[in-house]
C-alpha positions as CSV (number, residue, x, y, z in Angstrom):
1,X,33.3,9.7,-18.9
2,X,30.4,9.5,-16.6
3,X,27.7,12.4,-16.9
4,X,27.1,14.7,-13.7
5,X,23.0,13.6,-13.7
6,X,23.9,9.5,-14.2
7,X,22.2,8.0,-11.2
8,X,24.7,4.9,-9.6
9,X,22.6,2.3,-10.1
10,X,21.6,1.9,-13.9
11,X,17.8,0.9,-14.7
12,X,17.5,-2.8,-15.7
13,X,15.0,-5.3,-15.8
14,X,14.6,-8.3,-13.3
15,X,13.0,-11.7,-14.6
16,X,10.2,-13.5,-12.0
17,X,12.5,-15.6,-9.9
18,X,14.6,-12.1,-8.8
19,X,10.9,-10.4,-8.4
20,X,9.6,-13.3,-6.6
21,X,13.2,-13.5,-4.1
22,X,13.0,-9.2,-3.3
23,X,8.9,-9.2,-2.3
24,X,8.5,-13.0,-0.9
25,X,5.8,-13.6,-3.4
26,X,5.1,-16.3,-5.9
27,X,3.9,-16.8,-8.8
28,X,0.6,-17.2,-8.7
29,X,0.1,-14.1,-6.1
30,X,2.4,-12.0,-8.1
31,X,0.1,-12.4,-10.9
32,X,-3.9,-11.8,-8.8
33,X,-2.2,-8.6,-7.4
34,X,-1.5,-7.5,-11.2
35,X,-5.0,-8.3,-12.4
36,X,-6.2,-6.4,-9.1
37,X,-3.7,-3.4,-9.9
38,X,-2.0,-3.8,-7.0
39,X,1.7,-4.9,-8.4
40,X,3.9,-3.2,-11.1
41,X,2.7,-4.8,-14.6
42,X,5.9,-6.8,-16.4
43,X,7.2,-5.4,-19.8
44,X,7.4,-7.6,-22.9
45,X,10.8,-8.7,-24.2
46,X,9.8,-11.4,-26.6
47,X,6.4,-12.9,-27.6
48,X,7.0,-15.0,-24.1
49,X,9.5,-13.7,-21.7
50,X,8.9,-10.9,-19.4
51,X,10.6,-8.5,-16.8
52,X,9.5,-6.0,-14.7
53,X,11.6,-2.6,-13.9
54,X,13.8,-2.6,-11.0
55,X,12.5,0.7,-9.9
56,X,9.3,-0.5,-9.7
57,X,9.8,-3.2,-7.4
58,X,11.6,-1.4,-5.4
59,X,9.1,1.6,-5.0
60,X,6.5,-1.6,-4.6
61,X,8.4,-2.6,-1.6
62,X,8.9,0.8,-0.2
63,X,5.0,1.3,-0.4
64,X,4.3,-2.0,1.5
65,X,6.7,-1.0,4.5
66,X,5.3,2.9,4.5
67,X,1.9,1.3,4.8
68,X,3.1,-1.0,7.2
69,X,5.0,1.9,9.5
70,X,1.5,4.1,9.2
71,X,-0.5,1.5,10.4
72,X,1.8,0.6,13.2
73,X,2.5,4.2,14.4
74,X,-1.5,4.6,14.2
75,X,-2.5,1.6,16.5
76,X,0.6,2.6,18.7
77,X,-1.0,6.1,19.2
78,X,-4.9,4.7,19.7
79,X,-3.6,2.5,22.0
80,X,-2.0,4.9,24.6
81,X,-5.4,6.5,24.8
82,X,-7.2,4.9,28.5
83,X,-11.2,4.6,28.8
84,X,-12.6,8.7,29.4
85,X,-10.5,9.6,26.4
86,X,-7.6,10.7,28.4
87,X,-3.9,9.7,27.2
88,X,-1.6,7.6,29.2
89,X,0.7,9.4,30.9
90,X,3.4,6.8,30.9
């Protein structure tokens, strides 16, 4: 029997070919954006294999394309303003 608070997608753990197929990354820039801070780090499951949290990516991703949408709506709204500082009235 299912609990009232059990979310419908359970947590799990993808390996680097999944990561790498959701965000379009490789490797290698997987890797410089985790030694910048700029990517979820991987957990350990054995002295060699790693995986990182599904949630993680997936907040990653969400990041990217709110950053993308605030950057678009701000050049979208600089742009409808003419020389004088008036707005377009289009």
């Amino acid at each position: 029997m299912a609990t009232p608070f059990a979310s419908p997608v359970s947590p799990r753990l993808i390996r680097l070919p999944e990561v790498m197929r959701q965000t379009g990354l490789s490797r290698s820039t997987i890797y410089e954006a985790i030694k910048r801070g700029d990517f979820p780090k991987p957990v350990s499951l054995t002295s060699t294999a790693r995986a990182w949290h599904s949630e993680e990516i997936d907040a990653w991703i969400t990041e990217r394309r709110a950053a993308r949408d605030a950057r678009f709506s701000l050049s979208k709204s600089t742009s409808d303003v003419v020389p004088g500082g008036r707005h377009d009235e289009t």
